[in-house]
Structure formats: C-alpha cells, structure tokens
mmCIF file of the N, C-alpha and C atoms, coordinates in Angstrom:
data_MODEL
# 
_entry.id   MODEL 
# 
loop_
_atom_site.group_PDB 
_atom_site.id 
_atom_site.type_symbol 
_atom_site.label_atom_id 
_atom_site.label_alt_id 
_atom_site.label_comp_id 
_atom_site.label_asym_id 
_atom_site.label_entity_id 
_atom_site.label_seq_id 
_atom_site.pdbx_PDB_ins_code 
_atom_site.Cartn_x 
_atom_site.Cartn_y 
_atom_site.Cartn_z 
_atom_site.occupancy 
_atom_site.B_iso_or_equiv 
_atom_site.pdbx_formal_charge 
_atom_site.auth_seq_id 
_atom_site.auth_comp_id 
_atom_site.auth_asym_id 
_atom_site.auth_atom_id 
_atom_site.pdbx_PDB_model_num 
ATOM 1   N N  . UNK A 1 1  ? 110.319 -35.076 36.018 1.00 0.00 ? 1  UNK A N  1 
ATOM 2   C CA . UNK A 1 1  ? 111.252 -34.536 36.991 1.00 0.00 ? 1  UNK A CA 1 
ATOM 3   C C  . UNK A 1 1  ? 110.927 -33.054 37.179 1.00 0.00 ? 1  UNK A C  1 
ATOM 4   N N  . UNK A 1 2  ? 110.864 -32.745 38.225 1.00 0.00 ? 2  UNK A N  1 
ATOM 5   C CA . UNK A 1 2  ? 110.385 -31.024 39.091 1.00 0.00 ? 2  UNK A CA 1 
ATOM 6   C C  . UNK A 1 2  ? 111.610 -30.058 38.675 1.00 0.00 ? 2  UNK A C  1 
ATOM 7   N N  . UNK A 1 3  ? 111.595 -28.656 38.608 1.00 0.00 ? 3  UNK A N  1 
ATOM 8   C CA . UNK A 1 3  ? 112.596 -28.009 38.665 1.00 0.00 ? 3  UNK A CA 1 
ATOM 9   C C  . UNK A 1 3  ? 113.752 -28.081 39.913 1.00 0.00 ? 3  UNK A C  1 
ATOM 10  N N  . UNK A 1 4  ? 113.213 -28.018 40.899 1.00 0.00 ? 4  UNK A N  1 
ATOM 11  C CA . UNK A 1 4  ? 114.558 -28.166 41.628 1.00 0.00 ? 4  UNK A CA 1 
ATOM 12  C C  . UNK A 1 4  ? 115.480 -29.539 41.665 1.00 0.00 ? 4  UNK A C  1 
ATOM 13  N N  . UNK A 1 5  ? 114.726 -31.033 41.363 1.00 0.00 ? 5  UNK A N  1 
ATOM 14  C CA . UNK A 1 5  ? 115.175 -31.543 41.155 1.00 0.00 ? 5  UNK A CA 1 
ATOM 15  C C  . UNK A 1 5  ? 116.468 -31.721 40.173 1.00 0.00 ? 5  UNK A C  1 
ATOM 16  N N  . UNK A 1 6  ? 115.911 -31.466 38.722 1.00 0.00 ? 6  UNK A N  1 
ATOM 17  C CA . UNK A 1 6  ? 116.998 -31.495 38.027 1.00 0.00 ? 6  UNK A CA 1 
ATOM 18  C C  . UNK A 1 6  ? 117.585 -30.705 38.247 1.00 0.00 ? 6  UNK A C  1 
ATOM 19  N N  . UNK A 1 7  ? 117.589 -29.123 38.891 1.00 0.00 ? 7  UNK A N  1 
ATOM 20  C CA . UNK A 1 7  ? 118.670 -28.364 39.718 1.00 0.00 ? 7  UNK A CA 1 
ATOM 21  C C  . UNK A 1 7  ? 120.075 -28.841 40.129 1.00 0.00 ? 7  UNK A C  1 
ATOM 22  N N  . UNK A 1 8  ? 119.573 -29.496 41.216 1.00 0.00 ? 8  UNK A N  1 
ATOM 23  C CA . UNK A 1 8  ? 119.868 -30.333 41.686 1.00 0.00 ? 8  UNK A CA 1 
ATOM 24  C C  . UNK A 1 8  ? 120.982 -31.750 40.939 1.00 0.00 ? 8  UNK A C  1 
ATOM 25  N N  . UNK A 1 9  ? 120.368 -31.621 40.566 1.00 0.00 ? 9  UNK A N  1 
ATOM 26  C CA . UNK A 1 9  ? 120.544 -33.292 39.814 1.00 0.00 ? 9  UNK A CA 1 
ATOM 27  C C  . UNK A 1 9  ? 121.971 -32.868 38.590 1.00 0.00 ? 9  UNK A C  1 
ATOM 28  N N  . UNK A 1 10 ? 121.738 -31.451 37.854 1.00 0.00 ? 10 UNK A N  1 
ATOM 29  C CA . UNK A 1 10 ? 122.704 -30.695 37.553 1.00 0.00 ? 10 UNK A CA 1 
ATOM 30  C C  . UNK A 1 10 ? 124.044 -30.181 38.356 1.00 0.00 ? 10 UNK A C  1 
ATOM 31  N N  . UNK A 1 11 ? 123.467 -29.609 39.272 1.00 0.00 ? 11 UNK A N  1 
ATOM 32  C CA . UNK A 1 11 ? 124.449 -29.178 40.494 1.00 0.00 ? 11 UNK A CA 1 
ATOM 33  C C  . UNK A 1 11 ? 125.419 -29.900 40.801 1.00 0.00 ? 11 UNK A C  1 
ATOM 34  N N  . UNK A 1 12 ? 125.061 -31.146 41.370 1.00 0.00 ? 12 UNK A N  1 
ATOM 35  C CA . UNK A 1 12 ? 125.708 -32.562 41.352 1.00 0.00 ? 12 UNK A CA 1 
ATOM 36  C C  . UNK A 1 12 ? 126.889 -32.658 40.149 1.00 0.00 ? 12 UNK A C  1 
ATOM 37  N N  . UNK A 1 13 ? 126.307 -32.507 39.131 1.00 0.00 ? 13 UNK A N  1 
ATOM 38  C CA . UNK A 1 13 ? 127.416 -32.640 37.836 1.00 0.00 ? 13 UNK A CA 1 
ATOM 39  C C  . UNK A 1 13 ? 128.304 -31.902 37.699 1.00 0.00 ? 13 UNK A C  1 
ATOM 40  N N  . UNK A 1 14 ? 128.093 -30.392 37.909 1.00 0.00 ? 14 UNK A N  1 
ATOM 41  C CA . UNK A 1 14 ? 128.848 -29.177 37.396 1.00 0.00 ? 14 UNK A CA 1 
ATOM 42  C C  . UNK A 1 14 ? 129.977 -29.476 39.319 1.00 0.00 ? 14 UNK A C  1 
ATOM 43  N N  . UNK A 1 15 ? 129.537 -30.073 40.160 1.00 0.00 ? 15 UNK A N  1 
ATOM 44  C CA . UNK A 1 15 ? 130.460 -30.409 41.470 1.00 0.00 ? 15 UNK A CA 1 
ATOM 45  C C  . UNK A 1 15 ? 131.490 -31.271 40.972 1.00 0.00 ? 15 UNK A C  1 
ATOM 46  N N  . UNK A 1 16 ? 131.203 -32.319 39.851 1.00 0.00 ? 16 UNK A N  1 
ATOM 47  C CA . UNK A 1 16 ? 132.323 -33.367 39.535 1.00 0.00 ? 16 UNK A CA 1 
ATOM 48  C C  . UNK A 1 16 ? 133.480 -32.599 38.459 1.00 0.00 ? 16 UNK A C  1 
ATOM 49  N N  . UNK A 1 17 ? 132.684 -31.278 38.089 1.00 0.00 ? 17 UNK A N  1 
ATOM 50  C CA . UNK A 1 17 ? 134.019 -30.681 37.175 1.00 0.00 ? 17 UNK A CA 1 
ATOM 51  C C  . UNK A 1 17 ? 134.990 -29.776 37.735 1.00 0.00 ? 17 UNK A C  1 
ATOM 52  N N  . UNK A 1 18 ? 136.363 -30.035 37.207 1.00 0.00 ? 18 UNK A N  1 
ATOM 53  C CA . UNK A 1 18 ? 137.408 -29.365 37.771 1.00 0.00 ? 18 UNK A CA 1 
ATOM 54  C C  . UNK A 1 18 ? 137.384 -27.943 37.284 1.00 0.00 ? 18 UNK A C  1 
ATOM 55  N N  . UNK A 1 19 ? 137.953 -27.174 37.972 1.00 0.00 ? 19 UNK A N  1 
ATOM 56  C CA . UNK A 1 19 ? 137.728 -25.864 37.638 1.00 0.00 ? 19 UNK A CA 1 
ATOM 57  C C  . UNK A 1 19 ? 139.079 -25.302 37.971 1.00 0.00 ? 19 UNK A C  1 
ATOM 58  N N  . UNK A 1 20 ? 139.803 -24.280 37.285 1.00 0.00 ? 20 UNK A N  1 
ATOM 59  C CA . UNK A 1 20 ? 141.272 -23.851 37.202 1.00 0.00 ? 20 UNK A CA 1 
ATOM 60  C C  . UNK A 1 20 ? 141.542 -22.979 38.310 1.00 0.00 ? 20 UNK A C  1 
ATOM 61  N N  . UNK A 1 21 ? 142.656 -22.639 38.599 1.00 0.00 ? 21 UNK A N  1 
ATOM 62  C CA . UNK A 1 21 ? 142.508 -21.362 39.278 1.00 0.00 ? 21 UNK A CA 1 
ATOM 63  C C  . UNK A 1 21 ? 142.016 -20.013 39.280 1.00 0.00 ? 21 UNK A C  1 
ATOM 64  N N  . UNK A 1 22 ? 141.980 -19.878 38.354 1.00 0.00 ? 22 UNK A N  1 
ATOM 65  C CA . UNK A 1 22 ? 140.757 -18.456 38.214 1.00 0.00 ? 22 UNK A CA 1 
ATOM 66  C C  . UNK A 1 22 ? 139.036 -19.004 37.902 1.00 0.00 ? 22 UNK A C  1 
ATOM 67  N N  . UNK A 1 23 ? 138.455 -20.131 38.501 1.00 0.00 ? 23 UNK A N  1 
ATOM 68  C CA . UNK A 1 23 ? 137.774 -20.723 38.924 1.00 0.00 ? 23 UNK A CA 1 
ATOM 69  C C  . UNK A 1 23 ? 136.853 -20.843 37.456 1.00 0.00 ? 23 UNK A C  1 
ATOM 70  N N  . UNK A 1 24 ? 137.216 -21.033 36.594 1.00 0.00 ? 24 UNK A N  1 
ATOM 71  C CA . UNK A 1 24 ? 136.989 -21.482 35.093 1.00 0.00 ? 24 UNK A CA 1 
ATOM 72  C C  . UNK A 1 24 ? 136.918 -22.850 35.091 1.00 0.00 ? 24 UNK A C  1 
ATOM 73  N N  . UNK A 1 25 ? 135.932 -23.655 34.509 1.00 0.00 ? 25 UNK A N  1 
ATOM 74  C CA . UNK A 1 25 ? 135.790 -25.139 34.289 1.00 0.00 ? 25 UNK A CA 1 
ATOM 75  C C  . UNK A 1 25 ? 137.196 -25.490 33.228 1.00 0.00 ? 25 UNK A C  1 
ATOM 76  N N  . UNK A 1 26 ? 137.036 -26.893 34.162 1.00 0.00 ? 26 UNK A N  1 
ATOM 77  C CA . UNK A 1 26 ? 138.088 -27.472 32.774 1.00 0.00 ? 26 UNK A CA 1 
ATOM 78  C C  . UNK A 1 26 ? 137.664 -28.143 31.533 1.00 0.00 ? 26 UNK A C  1 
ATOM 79  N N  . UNK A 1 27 ? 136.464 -28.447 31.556 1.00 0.00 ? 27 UNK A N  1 
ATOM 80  C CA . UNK A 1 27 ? 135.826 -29.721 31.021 1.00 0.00 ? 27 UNK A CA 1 
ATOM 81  C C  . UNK A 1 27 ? 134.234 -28.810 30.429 1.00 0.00 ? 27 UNK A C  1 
ATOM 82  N N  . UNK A 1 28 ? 133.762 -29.179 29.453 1.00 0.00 ? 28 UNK A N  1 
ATOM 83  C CA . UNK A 1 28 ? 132.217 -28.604 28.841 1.00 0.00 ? 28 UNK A CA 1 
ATOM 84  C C  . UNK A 1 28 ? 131.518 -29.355 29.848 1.00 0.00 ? 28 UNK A C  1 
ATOM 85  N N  . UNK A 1 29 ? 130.592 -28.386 29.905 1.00 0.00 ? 29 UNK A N  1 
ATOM 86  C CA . UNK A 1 29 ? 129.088 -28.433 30.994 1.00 0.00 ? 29 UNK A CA 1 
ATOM 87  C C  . UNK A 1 29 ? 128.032 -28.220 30.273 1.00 0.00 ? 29 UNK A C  1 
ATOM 88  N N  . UNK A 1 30 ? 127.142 -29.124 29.965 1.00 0.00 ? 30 UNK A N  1 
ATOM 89  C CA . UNK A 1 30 ? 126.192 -28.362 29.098 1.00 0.00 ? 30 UNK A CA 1 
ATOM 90  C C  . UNK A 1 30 ? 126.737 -28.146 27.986 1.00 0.00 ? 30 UNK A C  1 
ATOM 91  N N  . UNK A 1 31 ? 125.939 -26.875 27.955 1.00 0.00 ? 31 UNK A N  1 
ATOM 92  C CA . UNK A 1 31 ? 126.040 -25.356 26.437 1.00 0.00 ? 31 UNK A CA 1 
ATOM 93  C C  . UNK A 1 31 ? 127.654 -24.686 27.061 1.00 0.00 ? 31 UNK A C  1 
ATOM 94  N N  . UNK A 1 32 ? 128.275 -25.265 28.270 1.00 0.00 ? 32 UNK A N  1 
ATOM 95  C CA . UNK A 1 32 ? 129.112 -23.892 28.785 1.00 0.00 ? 32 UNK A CA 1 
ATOM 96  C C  . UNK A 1 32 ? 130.769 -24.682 28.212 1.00 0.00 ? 32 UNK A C  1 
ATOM 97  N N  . UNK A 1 33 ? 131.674 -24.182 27.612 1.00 0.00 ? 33 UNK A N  1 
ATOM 98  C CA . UNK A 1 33 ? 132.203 -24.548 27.295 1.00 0.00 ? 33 UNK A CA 1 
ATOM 99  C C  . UNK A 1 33 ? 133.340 -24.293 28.359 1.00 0.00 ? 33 UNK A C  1 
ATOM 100 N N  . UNK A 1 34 ? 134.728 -25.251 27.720 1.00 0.00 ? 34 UNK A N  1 
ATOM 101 C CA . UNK A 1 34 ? 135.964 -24.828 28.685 1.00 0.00 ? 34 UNK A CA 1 
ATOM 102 C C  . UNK A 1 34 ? 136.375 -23.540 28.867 1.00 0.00 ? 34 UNK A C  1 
ATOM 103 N N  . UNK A 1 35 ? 136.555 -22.714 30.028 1.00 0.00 ? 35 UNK A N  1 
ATOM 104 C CA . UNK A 1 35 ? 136.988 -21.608 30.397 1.00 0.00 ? 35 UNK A CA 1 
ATOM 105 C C  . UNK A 1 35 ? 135.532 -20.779 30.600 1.00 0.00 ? 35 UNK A C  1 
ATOM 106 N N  . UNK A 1 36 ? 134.569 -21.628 31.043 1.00 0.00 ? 36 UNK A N  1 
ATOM 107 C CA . UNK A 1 36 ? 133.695 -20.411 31.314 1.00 0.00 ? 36 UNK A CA 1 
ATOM 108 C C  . UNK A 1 36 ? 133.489 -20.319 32.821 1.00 0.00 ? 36 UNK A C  1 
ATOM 109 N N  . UNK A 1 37 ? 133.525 -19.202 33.351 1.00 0.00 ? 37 UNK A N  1 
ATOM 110 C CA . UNK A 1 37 ? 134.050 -18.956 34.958 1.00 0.00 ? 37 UNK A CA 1 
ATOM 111 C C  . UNK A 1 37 ? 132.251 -19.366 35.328 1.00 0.00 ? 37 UNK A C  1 
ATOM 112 N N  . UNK A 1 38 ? 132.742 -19.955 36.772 1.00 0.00 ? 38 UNK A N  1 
ATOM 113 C CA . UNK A 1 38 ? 131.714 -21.020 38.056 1.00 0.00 ? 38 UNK A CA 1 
ATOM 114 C C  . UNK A 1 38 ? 130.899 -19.851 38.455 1.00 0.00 ? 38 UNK A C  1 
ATOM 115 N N  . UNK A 1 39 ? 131.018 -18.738 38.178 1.00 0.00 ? 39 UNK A N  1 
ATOM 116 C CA . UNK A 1 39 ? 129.935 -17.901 38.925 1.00 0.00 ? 39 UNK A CA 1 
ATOM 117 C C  . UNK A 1 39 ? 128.819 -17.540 37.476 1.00 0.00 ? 39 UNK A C  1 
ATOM 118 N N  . UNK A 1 40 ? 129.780 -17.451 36.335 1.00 0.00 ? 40 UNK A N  1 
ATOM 119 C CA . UNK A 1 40 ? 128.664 -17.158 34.901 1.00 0.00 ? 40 UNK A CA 1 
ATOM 120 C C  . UNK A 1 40 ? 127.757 -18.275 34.896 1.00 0.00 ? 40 UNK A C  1 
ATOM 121 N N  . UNK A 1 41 ? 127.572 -19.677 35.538 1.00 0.00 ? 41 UNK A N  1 
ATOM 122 C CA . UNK A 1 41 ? 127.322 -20.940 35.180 1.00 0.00 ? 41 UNK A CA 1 
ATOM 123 C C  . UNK A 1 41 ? 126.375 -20.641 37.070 1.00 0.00 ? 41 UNK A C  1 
ATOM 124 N N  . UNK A 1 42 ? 126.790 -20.345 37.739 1.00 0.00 ? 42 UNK A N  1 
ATOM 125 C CA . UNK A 1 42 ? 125.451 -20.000 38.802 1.00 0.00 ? 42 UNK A CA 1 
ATOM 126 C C  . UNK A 1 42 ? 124.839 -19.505 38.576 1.00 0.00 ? 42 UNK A C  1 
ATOM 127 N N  . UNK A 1 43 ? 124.709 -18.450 37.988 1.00 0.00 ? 43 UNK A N  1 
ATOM 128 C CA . UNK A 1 43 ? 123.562 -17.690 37.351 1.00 0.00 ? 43 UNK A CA 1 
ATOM 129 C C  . UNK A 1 43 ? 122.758 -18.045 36.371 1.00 0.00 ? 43 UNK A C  1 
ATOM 130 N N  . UNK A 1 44 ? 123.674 -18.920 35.663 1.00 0.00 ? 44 UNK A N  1 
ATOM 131 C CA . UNK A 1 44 ? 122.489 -19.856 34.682 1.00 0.00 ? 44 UNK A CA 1 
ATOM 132 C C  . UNK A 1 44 ? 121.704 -20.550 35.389 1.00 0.00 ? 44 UNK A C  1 
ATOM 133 N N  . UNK A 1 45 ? 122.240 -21.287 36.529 1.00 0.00 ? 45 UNK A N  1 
ATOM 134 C CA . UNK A 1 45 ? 121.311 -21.800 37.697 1.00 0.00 ? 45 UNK A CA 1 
ATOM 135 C C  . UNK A 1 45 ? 120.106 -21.001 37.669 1.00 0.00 ? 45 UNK A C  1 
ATOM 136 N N  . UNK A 1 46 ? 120.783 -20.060 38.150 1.00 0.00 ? 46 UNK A N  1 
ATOM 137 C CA . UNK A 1 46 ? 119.339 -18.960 39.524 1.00 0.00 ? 46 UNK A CA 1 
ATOM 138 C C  . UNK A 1 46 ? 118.602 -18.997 38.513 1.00 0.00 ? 46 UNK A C  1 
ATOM 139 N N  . UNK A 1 47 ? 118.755 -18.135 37.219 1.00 0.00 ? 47 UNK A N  1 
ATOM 140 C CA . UNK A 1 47 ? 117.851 -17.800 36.327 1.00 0.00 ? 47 UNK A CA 1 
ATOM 141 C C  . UNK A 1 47 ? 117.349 -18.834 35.535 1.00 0.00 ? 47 UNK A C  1 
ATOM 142 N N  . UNK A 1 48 ? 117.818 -19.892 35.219 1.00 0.00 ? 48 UNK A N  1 
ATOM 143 C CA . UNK A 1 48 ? 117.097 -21.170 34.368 1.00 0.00 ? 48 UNK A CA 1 
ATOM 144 C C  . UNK A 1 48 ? 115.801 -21.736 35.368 1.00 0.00 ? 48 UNK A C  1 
ATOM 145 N N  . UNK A 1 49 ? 116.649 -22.067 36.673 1.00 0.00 ? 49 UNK A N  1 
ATOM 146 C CA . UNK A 1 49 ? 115.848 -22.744 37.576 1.00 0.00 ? 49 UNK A CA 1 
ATOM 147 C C  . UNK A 1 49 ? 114.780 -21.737 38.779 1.00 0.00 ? 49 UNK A C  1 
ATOM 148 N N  . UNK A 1 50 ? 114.747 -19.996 38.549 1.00 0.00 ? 50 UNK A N  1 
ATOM 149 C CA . UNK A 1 50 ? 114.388 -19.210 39.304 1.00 0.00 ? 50 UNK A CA 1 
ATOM 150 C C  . UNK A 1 50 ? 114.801 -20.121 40.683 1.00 0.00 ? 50 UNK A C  1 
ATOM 151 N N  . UNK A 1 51 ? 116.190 -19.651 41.349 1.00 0.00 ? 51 UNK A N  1 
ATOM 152 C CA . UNK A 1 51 ? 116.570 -20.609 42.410 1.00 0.00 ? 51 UNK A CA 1 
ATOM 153 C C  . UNK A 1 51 ? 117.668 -19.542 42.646 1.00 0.00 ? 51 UNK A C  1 
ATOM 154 N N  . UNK A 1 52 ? 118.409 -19.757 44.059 1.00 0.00 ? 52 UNK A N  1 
ATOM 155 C CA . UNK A 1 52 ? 119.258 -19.129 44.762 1.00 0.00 ? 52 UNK A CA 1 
ATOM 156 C C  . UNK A 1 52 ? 120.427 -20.251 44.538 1.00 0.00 ? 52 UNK A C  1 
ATOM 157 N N  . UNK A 1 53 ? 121.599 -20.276 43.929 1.00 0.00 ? 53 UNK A N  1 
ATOM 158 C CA . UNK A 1 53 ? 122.282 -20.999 44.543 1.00 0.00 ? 53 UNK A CA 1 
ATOM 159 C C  . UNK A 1 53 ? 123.021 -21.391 45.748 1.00 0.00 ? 53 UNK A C  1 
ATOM 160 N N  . UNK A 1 54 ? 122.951 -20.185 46.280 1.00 0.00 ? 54 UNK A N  1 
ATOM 161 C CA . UNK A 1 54 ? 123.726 -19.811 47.561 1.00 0.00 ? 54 UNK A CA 1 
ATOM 162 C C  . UNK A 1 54 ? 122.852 -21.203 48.395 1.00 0.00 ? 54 UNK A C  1 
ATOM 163 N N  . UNK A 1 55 ? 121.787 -20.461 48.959 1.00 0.00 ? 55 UNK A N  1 
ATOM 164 C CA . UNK A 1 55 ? 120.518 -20.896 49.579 1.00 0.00 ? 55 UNK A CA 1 
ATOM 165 C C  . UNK A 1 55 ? 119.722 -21.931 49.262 1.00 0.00 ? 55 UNK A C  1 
ATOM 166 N N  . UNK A 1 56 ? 119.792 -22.353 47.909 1.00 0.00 ? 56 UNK A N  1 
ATOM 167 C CA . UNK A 1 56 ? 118.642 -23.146 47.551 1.00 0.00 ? 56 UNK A CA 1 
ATOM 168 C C  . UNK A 1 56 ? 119.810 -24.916 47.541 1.00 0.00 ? 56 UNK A C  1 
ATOM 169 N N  . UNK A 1 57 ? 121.174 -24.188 46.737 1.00 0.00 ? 57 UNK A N  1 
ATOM 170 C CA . UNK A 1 57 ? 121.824 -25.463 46.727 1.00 0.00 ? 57 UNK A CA 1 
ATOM 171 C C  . UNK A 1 57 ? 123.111 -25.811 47.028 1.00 0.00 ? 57 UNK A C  1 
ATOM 172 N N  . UNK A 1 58 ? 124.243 -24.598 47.600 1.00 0.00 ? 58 UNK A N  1 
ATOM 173 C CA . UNK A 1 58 ? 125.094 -24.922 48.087 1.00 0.00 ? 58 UNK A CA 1 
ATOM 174 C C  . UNK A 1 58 ? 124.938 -25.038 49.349 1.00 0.00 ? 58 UNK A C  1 
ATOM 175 N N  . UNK A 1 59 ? 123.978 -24.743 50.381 1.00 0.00 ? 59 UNK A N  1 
ATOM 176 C CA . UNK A 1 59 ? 123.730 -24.597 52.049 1.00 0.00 ? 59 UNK A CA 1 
ATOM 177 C C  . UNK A 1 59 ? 122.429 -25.512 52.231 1.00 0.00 ? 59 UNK A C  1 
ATOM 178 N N  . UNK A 1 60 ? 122.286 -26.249 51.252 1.00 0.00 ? 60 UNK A N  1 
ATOM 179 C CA . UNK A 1 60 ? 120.711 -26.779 51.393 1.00 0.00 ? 60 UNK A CA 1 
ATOM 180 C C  . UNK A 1 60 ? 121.044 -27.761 52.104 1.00 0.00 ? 60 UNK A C  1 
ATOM 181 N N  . UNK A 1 61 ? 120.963 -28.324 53.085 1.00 0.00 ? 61 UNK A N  1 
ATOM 182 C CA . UNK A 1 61 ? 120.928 -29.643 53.928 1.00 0.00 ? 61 UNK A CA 1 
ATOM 183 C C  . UNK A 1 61 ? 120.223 -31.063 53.505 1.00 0.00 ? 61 UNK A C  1 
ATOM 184 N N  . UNK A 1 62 ? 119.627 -30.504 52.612 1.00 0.00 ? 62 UNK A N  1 
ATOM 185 C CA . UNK A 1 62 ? 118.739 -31.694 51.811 1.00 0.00 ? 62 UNK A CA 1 
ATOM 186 C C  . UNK A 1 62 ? 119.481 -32.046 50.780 1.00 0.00 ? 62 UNK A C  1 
ATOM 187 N N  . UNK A 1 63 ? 120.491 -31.316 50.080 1.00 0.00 ? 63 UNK A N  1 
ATOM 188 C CA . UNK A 1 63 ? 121.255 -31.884 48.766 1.00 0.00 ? 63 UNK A CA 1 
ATOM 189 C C  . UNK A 1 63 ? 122.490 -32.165 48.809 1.00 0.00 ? 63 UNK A C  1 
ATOM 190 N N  . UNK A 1 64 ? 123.163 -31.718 50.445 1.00 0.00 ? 64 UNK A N  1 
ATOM 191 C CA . UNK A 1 64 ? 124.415 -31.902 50.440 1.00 0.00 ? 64 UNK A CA 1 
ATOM 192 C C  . UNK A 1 64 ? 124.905 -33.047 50.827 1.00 0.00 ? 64 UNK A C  1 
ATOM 193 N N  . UNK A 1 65 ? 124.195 -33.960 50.607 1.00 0.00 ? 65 UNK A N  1 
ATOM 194 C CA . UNK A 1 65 ? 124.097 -35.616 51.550 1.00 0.00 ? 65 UNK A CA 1 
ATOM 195 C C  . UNK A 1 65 ? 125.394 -36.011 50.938 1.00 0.00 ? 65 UNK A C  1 
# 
C-alpha cells in the first residue's frame, strides 16, 4: 500500500470518530488518545504522510466519494 493511500485509508477512520465540542476525539485513534484535539492529529497527517490535509484530503475529489 502507497503513502497516500493509507492516508487516505486513515483519514476515512479518524472521519468515523466523534469529536467533542472543543473538537477533541472521543474515542483512541491510533497512538492519539481521548481528548487529543483534530487539528494536533492533522498534522500528524501532513508530517507522517508529507501531505496537505486541507488539499491533499479534505477537498480532494478523488477521496471524498
């Protein structure tokens, strides 16, 4: 499996978790445990996967099927 794939394929997962109002997961992701805020956990993106999340996977037309 390619890097953006499992990106991807991640992305997908961390979309099925609920996240609180101060936009903190409810549920462990990974290594990221409960209460770790949705933007500390994009950046694990960009930088794990050298990837944009903005661009590469929330606006991507190819992953938002």
């Amino acid at each position: 499996m390619n890097n953006i794939t499992r990106a991807i394929e991640l992305w997908k997962q961390l979309g099925n978790i609920p996240i609180d109002e101060d936009e903190c997961i409810e549920e462990n992701f990974l290594n990221f445990e409960i209460g770790t805020h949705r933007e500390y956990i994009w950046h694990w993106f960009e930088s794990e996967f050298n990837l944009s999340v903005v661009d590469d996977l929330m606006f991507n037309k190819e992953i938002i099927k």
